[in-house]
LOFI-436238 format. One record per residue (C-alpha): residue in three letters; residue number from 1; x, y, z. Coordinates in steps of 0.05 Angstrom, whole numbers. Each point is the difference from the previous one (the first is absolute). Layout:
REM LOFI-436238
@type: ala	seq: NUM	px: X	py: Y	pz: Z
...
//
This chain:
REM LOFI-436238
@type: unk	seq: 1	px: 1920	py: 1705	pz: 1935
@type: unk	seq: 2	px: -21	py: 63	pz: -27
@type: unk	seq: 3	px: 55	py: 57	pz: -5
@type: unk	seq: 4	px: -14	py: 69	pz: -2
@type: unk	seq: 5	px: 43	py: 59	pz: -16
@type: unk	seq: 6	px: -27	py: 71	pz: 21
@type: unk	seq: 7	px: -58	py: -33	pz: -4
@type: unk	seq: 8	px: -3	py: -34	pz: -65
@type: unk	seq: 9	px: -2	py: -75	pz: -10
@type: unk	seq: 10	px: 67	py: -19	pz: -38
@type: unk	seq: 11	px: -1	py: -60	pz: -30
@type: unk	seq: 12	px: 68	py: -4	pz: -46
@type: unk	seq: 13	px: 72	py: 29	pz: 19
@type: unk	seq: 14	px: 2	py: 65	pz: 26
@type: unk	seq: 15	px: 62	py: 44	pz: -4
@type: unk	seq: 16	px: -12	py: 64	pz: 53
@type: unk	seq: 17	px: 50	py: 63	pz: -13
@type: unk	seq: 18	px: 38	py: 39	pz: 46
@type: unk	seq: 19	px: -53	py: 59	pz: 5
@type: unk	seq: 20	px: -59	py: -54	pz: 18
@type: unk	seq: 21	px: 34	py: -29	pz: 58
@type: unk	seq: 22	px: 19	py: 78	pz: 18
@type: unk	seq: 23	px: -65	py: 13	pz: 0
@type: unk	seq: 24	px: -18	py: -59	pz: 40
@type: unk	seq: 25	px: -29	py: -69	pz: -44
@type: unk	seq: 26	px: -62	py: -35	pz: 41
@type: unk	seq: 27	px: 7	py: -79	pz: -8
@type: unk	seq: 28	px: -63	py: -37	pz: 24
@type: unk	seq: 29	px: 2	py: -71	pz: 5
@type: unk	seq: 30	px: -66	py: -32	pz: 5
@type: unk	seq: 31	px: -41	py: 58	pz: 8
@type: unk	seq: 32	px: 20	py: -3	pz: 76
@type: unk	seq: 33	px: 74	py: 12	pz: 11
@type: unk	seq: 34	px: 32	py: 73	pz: -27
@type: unk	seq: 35	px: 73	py: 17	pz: -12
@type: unk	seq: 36	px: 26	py: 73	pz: 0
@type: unk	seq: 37	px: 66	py: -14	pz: -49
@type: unk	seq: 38	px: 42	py: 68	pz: 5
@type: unk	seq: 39	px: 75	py: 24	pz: 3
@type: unk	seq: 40	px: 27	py: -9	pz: 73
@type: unk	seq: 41	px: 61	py: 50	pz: 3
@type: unk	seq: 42	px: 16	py: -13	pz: 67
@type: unk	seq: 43	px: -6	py: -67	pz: 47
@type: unk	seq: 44	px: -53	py: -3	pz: 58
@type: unk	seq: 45	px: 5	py: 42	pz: 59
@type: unk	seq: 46	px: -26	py: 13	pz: 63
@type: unk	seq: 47	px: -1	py: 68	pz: 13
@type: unk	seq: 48	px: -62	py: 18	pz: 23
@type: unk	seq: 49	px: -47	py: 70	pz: -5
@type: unk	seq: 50	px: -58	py: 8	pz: 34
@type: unk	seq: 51	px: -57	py: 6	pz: -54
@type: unk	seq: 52	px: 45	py: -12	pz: -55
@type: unk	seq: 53	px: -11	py: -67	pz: -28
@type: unk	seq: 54	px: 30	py: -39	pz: -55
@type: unk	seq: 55	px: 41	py: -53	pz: -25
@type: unk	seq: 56	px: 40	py: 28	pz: -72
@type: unk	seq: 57	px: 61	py: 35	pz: -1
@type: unk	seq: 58	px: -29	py: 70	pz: -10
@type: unk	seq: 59	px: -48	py: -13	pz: 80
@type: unk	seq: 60	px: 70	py: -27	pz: 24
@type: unk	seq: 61	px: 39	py: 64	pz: -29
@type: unk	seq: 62	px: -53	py: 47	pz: 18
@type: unk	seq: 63	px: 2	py: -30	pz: 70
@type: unk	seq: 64	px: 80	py: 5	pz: 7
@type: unk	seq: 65	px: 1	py: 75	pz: -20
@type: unk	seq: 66	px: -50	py: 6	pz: 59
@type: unk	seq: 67	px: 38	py: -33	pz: 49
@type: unk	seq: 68	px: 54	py: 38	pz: -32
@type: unk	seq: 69	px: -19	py: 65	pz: 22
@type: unk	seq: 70	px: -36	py: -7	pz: 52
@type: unk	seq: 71	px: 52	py: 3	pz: 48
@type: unk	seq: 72	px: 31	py: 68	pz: -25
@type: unk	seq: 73	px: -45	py: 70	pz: 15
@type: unk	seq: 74	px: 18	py: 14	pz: -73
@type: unk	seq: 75	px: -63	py: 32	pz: -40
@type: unk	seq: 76	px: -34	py: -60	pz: -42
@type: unk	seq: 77	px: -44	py: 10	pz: -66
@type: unk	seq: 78	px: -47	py: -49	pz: -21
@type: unk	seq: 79	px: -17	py: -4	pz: -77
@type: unk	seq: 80	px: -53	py: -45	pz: -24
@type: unk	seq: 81	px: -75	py: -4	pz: -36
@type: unk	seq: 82	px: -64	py: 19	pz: 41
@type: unk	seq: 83	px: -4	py: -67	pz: 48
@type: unk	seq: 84	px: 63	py: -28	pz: 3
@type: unk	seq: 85	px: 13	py: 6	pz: 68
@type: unk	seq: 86	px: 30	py: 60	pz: 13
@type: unk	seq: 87	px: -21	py: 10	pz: 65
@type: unk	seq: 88	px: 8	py: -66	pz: 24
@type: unk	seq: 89	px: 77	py: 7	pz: -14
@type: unk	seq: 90	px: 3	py: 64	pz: 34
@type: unk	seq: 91	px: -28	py: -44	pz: 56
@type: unk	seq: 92	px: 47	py: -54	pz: -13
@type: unk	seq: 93	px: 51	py: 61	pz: 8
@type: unk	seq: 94	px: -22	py: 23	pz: 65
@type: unk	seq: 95	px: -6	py: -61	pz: 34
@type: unk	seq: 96	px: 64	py: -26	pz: -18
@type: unk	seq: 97	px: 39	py: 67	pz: 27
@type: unk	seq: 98	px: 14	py: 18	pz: 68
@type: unk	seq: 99	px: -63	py: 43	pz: 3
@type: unk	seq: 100	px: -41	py: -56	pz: -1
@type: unk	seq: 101	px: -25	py: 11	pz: 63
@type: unk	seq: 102	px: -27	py: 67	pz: -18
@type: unk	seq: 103	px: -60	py: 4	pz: -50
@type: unk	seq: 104	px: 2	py: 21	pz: -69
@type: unk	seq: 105	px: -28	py: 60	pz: -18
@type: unk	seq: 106	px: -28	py: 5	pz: -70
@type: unk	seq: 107	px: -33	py: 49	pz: -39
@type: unk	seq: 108	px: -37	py: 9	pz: -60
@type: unk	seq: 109	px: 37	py: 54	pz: -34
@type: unk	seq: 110	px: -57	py: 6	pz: -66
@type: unk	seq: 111	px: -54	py: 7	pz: 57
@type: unk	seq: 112	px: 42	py: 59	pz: 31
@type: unk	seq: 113	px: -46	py: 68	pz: -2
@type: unk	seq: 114	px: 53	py: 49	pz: -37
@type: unk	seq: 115	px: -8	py: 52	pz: 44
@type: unk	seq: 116	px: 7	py: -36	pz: 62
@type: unk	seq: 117	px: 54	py: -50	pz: -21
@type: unk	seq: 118	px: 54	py: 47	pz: 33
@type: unk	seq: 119	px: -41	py: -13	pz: 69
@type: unk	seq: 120	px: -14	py: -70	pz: -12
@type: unk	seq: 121	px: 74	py: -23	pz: -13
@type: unk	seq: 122	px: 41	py: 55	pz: 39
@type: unk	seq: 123	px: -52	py: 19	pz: 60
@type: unk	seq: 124	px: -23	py: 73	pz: 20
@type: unk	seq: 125	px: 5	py: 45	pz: 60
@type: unk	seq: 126	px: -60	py: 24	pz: 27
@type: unk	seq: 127	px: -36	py: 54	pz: -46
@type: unk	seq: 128	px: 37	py: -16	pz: -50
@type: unk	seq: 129	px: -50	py: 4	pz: -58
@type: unk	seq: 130	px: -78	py: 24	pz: 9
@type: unk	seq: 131	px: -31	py: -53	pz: 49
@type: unk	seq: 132	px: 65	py: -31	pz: 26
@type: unk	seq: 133	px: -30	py: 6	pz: 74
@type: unk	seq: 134	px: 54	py: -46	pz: 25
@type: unk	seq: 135	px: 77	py: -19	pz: -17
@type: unk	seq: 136	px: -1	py: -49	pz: -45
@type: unk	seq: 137	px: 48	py: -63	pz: -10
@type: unk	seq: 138	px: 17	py: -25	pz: -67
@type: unk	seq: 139	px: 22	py: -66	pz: -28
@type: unk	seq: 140	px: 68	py: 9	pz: 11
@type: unk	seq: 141	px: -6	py: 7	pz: 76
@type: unk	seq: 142	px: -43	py: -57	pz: -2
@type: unk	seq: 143	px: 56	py: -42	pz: -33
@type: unk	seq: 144	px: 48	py: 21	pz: 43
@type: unk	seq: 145	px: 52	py: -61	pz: 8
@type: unk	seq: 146	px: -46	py: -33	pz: -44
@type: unk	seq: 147	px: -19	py: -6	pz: -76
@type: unk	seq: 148	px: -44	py: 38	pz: -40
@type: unk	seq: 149	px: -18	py: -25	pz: -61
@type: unk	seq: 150	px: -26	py: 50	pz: -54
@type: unk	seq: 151	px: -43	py: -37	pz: -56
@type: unk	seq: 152	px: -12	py: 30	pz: -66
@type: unk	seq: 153	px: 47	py: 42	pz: 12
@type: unk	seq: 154	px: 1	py: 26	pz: -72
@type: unk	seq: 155	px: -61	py: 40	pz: 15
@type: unk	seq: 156	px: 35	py: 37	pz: 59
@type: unk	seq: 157	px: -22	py: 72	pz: -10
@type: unk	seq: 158	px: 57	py: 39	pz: -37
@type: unk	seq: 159	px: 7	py: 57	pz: 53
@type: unk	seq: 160	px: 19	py: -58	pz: 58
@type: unk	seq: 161	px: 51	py: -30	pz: -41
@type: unk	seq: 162	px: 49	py: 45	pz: 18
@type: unk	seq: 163	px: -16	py: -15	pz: 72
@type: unk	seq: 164	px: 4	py: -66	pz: -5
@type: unk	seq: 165	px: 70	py: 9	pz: -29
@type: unk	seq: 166	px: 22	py: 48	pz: 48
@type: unk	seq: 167	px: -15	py: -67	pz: 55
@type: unk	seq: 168	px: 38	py: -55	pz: -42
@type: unk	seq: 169	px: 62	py: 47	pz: -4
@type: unk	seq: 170	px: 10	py: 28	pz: 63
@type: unk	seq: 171	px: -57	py: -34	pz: 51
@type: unk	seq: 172	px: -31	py: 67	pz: 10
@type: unk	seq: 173	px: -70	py: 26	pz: -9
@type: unk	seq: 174	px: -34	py: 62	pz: 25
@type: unk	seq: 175	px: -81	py: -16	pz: 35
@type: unk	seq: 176	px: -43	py: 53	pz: -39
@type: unk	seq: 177	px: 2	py: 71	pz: 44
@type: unk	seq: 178	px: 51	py: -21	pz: 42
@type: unk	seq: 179	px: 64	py: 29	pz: 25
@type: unk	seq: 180	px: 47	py: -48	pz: -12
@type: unk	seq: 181	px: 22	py: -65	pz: -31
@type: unk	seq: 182	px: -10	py: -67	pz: 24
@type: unk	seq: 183	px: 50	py: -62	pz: -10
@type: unk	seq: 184	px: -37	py: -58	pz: -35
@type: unk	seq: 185	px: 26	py: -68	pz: 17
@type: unk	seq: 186	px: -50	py: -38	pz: -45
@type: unk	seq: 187	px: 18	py: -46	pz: -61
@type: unk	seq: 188	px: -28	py: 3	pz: -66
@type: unk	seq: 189	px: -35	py: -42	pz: -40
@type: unk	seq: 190	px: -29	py: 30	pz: -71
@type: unk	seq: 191	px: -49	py: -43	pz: -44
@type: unk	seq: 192	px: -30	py: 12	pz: -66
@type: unk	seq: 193	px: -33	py: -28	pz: -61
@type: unk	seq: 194	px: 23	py: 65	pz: -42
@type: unk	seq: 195	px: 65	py: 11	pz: -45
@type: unk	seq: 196	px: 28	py: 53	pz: 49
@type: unk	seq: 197	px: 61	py: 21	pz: -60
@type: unk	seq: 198	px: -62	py: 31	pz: -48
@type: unk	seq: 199	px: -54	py: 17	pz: 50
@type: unk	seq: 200	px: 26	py: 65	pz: 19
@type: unk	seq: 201	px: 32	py: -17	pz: 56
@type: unk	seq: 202	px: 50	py: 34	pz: 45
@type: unk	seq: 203	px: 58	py: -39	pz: -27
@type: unk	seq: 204	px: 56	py: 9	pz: 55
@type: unk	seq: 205	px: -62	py: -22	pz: 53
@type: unk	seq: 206	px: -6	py: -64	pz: -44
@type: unk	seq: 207	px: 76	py: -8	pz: 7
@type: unk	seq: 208	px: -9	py: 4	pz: 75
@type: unk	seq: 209	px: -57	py: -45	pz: 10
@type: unk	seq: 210	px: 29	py: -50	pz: -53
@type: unk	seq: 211	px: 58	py: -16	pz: 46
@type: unk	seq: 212	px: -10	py: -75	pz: -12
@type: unk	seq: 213	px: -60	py: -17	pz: -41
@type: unk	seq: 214	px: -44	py: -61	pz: -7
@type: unk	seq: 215	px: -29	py: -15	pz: -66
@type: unk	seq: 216	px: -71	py: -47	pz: 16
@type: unk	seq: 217	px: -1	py: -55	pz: -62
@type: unk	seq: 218	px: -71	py: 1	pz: -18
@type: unk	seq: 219	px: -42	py: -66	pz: 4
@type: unk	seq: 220	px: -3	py: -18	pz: -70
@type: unk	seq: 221	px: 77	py: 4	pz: 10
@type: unk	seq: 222	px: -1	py: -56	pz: 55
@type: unk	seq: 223	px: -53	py: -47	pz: -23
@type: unk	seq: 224	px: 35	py: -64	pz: 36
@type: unk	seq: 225	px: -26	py: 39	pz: 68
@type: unk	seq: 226	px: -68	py: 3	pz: -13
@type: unk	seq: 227	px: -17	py: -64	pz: 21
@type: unk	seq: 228	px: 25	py: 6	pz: 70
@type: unk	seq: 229	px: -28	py: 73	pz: 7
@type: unk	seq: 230	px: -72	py: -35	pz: -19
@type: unk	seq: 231	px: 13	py: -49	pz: 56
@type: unk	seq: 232	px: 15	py: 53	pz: 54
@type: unk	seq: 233	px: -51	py: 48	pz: -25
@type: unk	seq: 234	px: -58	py: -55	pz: 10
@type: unk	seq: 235	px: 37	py: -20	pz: 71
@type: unk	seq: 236	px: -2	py: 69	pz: 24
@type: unk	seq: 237	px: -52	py: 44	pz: -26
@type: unk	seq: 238	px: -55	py: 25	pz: 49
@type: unk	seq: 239	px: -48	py: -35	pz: -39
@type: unk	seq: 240	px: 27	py: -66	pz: 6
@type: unk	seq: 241	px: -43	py: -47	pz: 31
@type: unk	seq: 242	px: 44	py: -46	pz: 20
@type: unk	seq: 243	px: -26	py: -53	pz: -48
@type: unk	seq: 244	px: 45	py: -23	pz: -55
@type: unk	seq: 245	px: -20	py: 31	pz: -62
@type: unk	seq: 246	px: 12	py: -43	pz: -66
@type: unk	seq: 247	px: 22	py: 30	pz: -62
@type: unk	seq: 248	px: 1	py: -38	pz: -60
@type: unk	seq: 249	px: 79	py: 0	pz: -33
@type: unk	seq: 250	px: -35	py: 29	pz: -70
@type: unk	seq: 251	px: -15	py: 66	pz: 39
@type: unk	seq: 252	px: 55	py: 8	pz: 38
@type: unk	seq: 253	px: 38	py: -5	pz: -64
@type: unk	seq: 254	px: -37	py: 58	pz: -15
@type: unk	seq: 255	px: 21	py: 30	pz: 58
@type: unk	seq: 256	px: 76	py: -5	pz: -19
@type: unk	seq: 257	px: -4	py: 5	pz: -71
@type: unk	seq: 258	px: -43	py: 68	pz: 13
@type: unk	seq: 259	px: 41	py: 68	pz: -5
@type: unk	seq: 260	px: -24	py: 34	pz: 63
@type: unk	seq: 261	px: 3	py: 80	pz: -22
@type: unk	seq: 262	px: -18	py: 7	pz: 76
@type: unk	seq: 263	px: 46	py: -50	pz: 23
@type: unk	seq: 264	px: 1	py: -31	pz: 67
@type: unk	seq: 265	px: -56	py: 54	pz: 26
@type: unk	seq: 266	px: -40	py: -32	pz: -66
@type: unk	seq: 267	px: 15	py: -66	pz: 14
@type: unk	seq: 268	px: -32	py: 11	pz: 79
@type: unk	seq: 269	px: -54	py: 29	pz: -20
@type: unk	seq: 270	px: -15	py: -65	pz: -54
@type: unk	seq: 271	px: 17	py: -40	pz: 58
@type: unk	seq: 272	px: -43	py: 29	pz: 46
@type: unk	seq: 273	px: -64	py: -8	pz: -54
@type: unk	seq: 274	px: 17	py: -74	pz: -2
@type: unk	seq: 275	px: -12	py: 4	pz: 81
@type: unk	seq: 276	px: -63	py: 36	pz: -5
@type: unk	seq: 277	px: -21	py: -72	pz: -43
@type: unk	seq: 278	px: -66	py: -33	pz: 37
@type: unk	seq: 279	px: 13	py: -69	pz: 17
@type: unk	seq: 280	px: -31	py: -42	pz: -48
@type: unk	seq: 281	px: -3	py: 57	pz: -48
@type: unk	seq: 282	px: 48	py: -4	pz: -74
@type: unk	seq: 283	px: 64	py: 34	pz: 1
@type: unk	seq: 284	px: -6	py: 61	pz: -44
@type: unk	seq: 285	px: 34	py: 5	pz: -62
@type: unk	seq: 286	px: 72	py: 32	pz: 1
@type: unk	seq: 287	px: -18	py: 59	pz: -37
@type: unk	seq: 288	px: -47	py: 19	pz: 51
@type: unk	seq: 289	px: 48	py: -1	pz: 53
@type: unk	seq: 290	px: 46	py: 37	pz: -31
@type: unk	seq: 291	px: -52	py: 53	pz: -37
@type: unk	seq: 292	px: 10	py: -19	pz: -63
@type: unk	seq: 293	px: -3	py: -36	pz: -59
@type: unk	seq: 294	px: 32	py: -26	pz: -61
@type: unk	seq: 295	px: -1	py: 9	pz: -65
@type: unk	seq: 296	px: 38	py: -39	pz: -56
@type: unk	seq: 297	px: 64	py: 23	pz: 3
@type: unk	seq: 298	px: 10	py: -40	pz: 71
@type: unk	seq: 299	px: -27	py: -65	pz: -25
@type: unk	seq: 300	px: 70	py: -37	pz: -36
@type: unk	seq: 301	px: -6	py: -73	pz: -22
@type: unk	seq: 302	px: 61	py: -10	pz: -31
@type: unk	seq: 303	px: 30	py: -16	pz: 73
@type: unk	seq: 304	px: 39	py: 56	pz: 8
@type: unk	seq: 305	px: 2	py: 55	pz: 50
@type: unk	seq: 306	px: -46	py: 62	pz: -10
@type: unk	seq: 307	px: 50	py: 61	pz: -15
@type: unk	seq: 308	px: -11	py: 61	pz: 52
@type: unk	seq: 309	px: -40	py: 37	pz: -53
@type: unk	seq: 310	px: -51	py: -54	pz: -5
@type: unk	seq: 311	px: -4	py: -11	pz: 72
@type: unk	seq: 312	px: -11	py: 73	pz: 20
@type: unk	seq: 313	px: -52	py: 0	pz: -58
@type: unk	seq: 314	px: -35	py: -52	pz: 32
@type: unk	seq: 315	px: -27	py: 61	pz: 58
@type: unk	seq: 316	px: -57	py: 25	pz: -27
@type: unk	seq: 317	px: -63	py: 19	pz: 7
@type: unk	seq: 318	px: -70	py: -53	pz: -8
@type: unk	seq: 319	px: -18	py: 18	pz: -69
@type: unk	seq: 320	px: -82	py: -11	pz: -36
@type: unk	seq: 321	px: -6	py: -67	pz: -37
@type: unk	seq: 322	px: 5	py: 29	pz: -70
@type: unk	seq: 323	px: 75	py: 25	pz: 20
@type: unk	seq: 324	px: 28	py: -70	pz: 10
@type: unk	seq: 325	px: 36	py: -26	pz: -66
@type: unk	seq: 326	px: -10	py: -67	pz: -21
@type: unk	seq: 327	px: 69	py: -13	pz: 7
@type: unk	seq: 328	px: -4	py: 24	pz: 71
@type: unk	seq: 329	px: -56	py: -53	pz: 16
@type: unk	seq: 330	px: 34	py: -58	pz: -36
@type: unk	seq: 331	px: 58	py: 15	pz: 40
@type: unk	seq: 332	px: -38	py: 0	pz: 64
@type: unk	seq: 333	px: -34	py: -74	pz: -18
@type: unk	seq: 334	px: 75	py: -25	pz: -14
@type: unk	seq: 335	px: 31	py: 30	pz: 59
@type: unk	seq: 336	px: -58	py: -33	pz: 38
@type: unk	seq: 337	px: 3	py: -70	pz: -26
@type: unk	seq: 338	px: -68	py: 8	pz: -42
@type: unk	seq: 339	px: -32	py: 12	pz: 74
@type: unk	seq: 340	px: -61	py: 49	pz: -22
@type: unk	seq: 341	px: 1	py: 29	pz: 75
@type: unk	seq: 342	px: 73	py: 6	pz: 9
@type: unk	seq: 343	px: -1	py: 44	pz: -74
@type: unk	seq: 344	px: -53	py: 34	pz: 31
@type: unk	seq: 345	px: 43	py: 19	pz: 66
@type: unk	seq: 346	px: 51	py: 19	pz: -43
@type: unk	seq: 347	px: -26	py: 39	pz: -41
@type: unk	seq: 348	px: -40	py: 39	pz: 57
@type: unk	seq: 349	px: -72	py: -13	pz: -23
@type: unk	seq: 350	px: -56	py: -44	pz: 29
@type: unk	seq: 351	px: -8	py: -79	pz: -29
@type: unk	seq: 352	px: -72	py: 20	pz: -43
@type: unk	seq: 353	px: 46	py: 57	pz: -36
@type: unk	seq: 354	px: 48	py: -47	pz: -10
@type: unk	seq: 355	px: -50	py: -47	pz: -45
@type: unk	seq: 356	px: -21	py: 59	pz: -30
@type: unk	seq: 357	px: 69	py: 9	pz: -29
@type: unk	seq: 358	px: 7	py: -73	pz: -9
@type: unk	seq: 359	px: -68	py: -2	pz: -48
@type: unk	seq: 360	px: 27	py: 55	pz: -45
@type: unk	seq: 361	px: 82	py: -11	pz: -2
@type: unk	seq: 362	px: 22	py: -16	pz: -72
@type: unk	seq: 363	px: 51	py: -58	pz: 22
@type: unk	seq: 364	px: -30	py: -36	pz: 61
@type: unk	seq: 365	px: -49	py: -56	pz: -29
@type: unk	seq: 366	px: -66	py: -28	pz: 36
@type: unk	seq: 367	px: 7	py: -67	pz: 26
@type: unk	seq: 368	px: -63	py: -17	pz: -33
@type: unk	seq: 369	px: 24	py: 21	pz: -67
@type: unk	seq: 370	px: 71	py: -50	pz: 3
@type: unk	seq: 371	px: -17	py: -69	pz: -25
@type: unk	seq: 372	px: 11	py: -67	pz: 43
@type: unk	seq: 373	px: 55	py: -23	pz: -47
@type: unk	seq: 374	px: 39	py: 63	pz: 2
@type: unk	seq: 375	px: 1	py: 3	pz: 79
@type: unk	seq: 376	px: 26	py: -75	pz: -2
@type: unk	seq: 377	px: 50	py: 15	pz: -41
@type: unk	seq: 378	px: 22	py: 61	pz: 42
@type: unk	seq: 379	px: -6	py: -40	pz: 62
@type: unk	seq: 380	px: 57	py: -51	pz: -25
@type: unk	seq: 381	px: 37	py: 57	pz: -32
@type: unk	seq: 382	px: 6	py: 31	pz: 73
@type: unk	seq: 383	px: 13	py: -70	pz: 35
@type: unk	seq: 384	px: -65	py: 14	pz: 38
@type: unk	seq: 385	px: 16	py: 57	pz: 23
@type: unk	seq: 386	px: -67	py: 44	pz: 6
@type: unk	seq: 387	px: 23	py: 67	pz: 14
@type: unk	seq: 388	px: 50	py: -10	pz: -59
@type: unk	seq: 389	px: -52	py: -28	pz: -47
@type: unk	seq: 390	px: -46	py: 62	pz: 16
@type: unk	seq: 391	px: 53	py: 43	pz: -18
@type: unk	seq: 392	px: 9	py: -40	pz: -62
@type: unk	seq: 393	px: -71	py: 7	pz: -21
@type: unk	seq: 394	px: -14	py: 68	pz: 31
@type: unk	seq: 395	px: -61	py: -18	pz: 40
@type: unk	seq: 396	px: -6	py: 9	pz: 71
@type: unk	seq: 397	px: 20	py: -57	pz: 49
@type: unk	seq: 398	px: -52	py: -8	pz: 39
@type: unk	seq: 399	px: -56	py: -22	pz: -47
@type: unk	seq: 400	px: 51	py: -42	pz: -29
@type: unk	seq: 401	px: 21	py: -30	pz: 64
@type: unk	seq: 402	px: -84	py: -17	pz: 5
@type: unk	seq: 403	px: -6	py: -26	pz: -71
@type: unk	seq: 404	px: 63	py: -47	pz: 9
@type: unk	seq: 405	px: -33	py: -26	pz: 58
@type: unk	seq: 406	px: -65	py: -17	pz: -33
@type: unk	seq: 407	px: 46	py: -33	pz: -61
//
């Protein structure tokens, strides 16, 4: 049986360190079956969020603090990376509380118009401002024995800050041209991407909002979850068919090994490219799934797991022919098994580039140039082993594969 780890085939003892197994190790067996291997600092639980899926300690902690809080009317502030989920814990939130029954009323607080913001959140009374033609009612009223969630709220407009303090203290806010206060019975729920203690920001609001705070693990930081968040992704998406859609385990290792700088909003929209797949049509390559591809520093054949530095590297843009290294394309053949098409995929170019390349690379040798005797010799050297004795001689497989056959 063939044994992969994070991809590579390991074919002598392997010792794996504490910081590979935090960072999640990939074991395939056979090139069908995948194991996450990572630290478990907790046992299993059921305590299920909606939305929030995931099987490793930091989904079950990040789950608990939900539950946690939901069922206080304290203000909640939810730290994590673009596409984490913010917003699906502030759901989580909300319809764990007793306001579940009302909705949850969210804004956008980048996409607030500055000088309207005051309006928008707090309401106005008719007149209020040129063209106010009616009394308007703001979020607030809206969330009224509810929750109103405010997302990116690091980019609240500095003059509303105050206001928005003024609420969290004492409950009270004033509509825009009106007379008189109004009593605010809605609960707060702050999100943002954005290191609130050097943005700028009003720092007694952030003490407020930051009542109990969330921090979102990113996904590179929960690679054991992947897996199942493929599964439900391809189970639920709109453009699910309803036919079973088979992935082969080599990609999905891909998949978990991959960093995700979007994270799980990344990861759906990779997902929902594999559903947009004809039937009978090739899966396309990883790289464009995920818009991007890699360059050398992602490729590691010693077995070991690619640091953080190499696997954010690995993002990039599609570069010309002349710009990939010869190193770059010998790791692609090697991390492909000597497959000329898989190299190809890799390395984000189409299979006539890839001979091109081939033809004029200093170290990878033309079948037809490799005497009979020496490709015997390297046959029983490898135990048979074809994809080993191509890497051996540093010829493709395939037109090895053919001139075996013919021998």
């Amino acid at each position: 049986m063939v044994l992969e780890i994070n991809g590579n085939d390991i074919r002598e003892t392997t010792f794996l360190s504490h910081e590979q197994i935090t960072a999640g190790v990939v074991l395939g067996l056979g090139r069908t079956v995948l194991l996450c291997l990572h630290w478990m600092h907790c046992l299993p639980k059921d305590n299920p969020v909606d939305g929030w899926l995931g099987i490793g300690s930091a989904a079950i902690a990040t789950r608990d603090q939900i539950r946690q809080v939901a069922g206080t009317d304290v203000s909640v502030l939810l730290l994590g990376e673009t596409g984490t989920g913010k917003e699906v814990a502030a759901r989580g939130i909300h319809g764990l509380s007793r306001r579940a029954a009302a909705r949850l009323v969210s804004v956008n607080m980048a996409a607030l118009n500055e000088s309207l913001a005051t309006a928008d959140l707090f309401g106005a009374s008719r007149g209020a401002y040129t063209g106010s033609q009616t009394a308007r009612t703001g979020l607030f009223a809206e969330a009224q024995d509810a929750t109103l969630f405010l997302d990116e709220v690091g980019n609240t407009p500095t003059a509303v800050q105050p206001m928005l303090l003024r609420v969290l203290e004492t409950g009270d806010y004033r509509p825009l041209g009106a007379s008189r206060d109004v009593q605010s019975s809605a609960r707060l729920i702050a999100a943002t991407d954005q290191n609130l203690y050097d943005a700028g920001f009003n720092q007694a609001l952030l003490r407020r909002l930051a009542s109990f705070t969330i921090h979102l693990p990113p996904l590179r930081a929960r690679r054991e979850d992947i897996g199942t968040l493929i599964a439900h992704l391809l189970a639920t998406s709109k453009l699910s068919t309803g036919a079973e859609l088979q992935l082969p385990a080599p990609l999905i290792g891909q998949f978990i090994l991959h960093d995700w700088p979007g994270n799980v909003r990344q990861l759906t929209h990779a997902v929902n490219r594999l559903l947009l797949t004809m039937p009978g049509e090739p899966l396309p390559d990883f790289y464009s799934l995920v818009d991007a591809r890699p360059n050398a520093a992602w490729f590691n054949t010693s077995g070991n797991a690619p640091s953080s530095s190499a696997r954010a590297s690995a993002v990039s843009v599609r570069r010309r022919l002349s710009d990939l290294t010869e190193a770059e394309i010998l790791a692609a053949m090697e991390k492909s098994e000597w497959a000329i098409q898989g190299a190809a995929q890799a390395l984000g170019i189409s299979r006539p580039s890839m001979y091109k390349l081939l033809e004029s690379h200093s170290q990878i040798r033309n079948l037809e140039r490799i005497s009979p005797e020496e490709i015997r010799q390297a046959m029983i050297d490898c135990n048979g082993d074809v994809e080993r004795c191509a890497s051996s001689l540093k010829t493709p497989a395939e037109p090895l594969k053919r001139l075996l056959r013919l021998l």
